[in-house]
C-alpha positions as CSV (number, residue, x, y, z in Angstrom):
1,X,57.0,-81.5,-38.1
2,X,57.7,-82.1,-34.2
3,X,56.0,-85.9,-33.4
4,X,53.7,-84.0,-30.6
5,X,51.8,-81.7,-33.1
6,X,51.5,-85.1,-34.6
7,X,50.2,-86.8,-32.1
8,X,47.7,-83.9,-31.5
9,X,46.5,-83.5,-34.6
10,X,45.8,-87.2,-35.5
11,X,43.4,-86.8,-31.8
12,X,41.5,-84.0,-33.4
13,X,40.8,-85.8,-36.9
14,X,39.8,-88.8,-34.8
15,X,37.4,-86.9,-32.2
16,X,36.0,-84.4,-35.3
17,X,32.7,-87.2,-35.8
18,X,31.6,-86.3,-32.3
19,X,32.6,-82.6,-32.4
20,X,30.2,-82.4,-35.5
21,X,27.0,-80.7,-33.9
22,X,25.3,-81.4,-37.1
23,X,22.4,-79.4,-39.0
24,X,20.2,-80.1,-35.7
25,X,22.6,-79.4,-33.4
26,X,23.7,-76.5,-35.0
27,X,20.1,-74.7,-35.2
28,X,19.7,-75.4,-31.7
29,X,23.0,-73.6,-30.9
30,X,21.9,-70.5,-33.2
31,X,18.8,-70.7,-30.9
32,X,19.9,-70.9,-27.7
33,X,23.1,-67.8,-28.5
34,X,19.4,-65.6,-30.0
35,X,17.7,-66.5,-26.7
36,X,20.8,-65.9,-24.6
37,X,21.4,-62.0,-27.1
38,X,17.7,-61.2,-26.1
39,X,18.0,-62.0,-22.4
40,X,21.0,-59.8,-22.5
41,X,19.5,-56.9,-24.2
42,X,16.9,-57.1,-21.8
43,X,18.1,-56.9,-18.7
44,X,20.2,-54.1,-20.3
45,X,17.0,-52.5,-21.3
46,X,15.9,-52.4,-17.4
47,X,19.5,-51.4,-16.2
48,X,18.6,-47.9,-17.9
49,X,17.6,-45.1,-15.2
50,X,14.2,-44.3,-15.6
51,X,13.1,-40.2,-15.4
52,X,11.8,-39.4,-12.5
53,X,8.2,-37.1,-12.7
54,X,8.9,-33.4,-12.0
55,X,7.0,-31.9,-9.2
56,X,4.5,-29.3,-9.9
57,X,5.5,-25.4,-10.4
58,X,5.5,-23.8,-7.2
59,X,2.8,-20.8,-7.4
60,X,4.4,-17.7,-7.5
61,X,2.9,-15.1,-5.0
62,X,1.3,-12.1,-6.4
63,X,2.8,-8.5,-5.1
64,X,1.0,-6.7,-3.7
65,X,-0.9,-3.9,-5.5
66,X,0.1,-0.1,-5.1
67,X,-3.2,2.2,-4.6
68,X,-4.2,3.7,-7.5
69,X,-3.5,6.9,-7.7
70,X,-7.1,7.7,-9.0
71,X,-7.9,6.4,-5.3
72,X,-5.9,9.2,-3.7
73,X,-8.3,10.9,-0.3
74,X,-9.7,14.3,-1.0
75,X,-10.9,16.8,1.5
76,X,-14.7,18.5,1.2
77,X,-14.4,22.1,2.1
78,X,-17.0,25.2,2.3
79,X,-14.9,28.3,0.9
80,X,-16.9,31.4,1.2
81,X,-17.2,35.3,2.5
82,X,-14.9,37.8,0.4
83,X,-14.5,35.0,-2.4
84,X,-14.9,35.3,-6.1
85,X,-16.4,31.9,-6.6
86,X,-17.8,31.1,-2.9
87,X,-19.3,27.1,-2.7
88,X,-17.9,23.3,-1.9
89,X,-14.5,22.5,-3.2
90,X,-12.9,19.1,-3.4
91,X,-9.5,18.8,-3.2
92,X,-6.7,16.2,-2.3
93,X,-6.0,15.3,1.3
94,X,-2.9,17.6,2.7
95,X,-4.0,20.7,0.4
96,X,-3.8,24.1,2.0
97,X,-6.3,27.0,3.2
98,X,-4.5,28.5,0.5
99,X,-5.1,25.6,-2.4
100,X,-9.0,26.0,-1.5
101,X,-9.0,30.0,-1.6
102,X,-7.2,29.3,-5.6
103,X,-9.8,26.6,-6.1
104,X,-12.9,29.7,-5.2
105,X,-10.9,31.5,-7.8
106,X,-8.9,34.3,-5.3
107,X,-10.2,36.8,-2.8
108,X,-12.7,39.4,-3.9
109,X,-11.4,42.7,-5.4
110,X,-10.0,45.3,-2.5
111,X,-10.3,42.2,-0.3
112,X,-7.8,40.2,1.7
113,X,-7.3,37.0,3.7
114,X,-7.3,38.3,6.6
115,X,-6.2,36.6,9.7
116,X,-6.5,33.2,7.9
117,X,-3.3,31.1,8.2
118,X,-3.1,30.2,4.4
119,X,0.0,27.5,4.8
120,X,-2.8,25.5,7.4
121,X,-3.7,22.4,5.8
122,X,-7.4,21.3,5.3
123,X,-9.4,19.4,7.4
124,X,-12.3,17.6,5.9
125,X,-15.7,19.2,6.0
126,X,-14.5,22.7,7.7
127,X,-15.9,25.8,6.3
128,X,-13.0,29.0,5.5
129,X,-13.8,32.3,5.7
130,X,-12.6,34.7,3.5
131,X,-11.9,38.2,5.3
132,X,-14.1,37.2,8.8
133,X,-13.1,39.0,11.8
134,X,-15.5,38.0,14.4
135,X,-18.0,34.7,14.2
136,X,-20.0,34.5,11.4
137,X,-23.9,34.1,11.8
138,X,-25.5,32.1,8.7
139,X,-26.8,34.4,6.0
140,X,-30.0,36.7,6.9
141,X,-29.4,36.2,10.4
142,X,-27.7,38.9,12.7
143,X,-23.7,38.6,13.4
144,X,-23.5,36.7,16.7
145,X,-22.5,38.4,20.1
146,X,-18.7,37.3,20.4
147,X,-19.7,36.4,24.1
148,X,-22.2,33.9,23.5
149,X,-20.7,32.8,20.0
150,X,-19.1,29.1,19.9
151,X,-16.6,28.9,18.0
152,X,-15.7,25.7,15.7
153,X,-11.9,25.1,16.9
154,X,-11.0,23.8,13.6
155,X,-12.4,26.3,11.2
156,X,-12.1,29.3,13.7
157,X,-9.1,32.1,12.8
158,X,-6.7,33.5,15.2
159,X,-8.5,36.5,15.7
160,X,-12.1,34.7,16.8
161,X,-10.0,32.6,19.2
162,X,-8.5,35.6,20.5
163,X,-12.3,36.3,21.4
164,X,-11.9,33.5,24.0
165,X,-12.1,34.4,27.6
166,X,-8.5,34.5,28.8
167,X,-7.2,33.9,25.5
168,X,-4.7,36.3,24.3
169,X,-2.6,36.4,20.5
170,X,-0.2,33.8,22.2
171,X,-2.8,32.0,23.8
172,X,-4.3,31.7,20.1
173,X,-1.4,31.0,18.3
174,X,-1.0,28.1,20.0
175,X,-4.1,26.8,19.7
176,X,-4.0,27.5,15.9
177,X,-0.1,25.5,16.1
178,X,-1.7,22.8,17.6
179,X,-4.5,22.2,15.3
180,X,-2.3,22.6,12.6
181,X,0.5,19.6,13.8
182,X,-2.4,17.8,15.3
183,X,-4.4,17.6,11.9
184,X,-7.5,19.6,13.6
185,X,-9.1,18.9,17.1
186,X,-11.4,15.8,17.1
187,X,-12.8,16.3,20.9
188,X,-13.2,19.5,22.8
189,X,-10.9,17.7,25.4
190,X,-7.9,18.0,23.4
191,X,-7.9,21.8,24.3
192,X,-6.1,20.7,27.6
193,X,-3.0,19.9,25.3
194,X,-2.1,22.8,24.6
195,X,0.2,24.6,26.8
196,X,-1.2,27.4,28.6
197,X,-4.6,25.9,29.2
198,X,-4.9,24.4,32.6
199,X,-7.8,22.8,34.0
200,X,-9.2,26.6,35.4
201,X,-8.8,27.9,32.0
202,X,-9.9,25.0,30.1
203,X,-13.4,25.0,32.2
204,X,-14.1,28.4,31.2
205,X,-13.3,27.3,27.6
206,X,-15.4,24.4,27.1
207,X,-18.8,26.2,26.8
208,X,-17.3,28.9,24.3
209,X,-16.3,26.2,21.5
210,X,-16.6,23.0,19.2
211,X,-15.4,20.7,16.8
């Protein structure tokens, strides 16, 4: 054996006395490395990430709502003359003259339309006549005088507006075409839309009808 390890050794047998913690010293080691273990797991502890909250849902806007289609307009039309079931129909908004004269169940028997324009669509609260030719007085009463008659420009046929002073089966058409695109006449005025009426014509006019 070397004389150093020697040396070295017979300094650690002489030193081991005051190396010796003893049973004291050696609880308050075990004491102090369980104090220093629980400082360390606690800071460890608070070194975790915490979870942040999570913000509230975000409402989620309603769409929305589609009409029902129980809600759909209707138009209130008077169907009568040569009719099989003459009265007031209700029937959806954009029917035709020719919808309502199905709805009164048809024209009489040996009977006809007429001059009415069946593909016109309906306007609410007009009255059709079946088969009229001239201005129709209410019932019991005498047929008015087509010169002092006024006629209703949205219920009125082609034939009664050709009644008109000045008013010819042009003249008439276009009034019907108008009424037609225009989805009836809501003033009197509008009359001075059409082309062929000019302010001359329209004056004589003005007295003869209504809307």
């Amino acid at each position: 054996m070397p004389p150093t390890f020697q040396a070295f050794r017979a300094a650690v047998a002489s030193q081991a006395p005051a190396l010796d913690p003893g049973k004291p010293g050696l609880r308050v080691l075990l004491a102090l490395g369980a104090l220093a273990a629980a400082v360390a797991a606690f800071f460890v502890w608070r070194s975790q990430p915490s979870p942040e909250p999570l913000p509230p849902p975000t409402p989620v806007s309603q769409p929305p709502r589609t009409p029902s289609p129980t809600a759909a307009a209707k138009v209130t039309v008077h169907v009568t003359g040569k009719i099989r079931k003459p009265g007031v129909y209700l029937l959806p908004a954009g029917a035709r003259v020719t919808d309502a004269v199905a709805a009164a169940g048809g024209v009489s028997r040996g009977a006809s339309t007429g001059a009415l324009n069946l593909a016109r669509r309906l306007i609410d609260g007009e009255q059709i006549v079946v088969g009229a030719t001239t201005a129709q007085a209410p019932q019991g009463s005498p047929i008015a005088d087509p010169a002092t008659a006024v006629l209703d420009l949205n219920s009125a046929t082609t034939d009664q507006l050709e009644q008109l002073p000045g008013v010819g089966e042009v003249l008439a058409a276009r009034i019907a075409e108008f009424r037609d695109t225009h989805g009836g006449f809501t003033t009197v005025e509008q009359l001075r839309e059409v082309s062929g009426i000019g302010p001359r014509k329209y004056d004589e006019l003005k007295p003869k009808v209504r809307v």
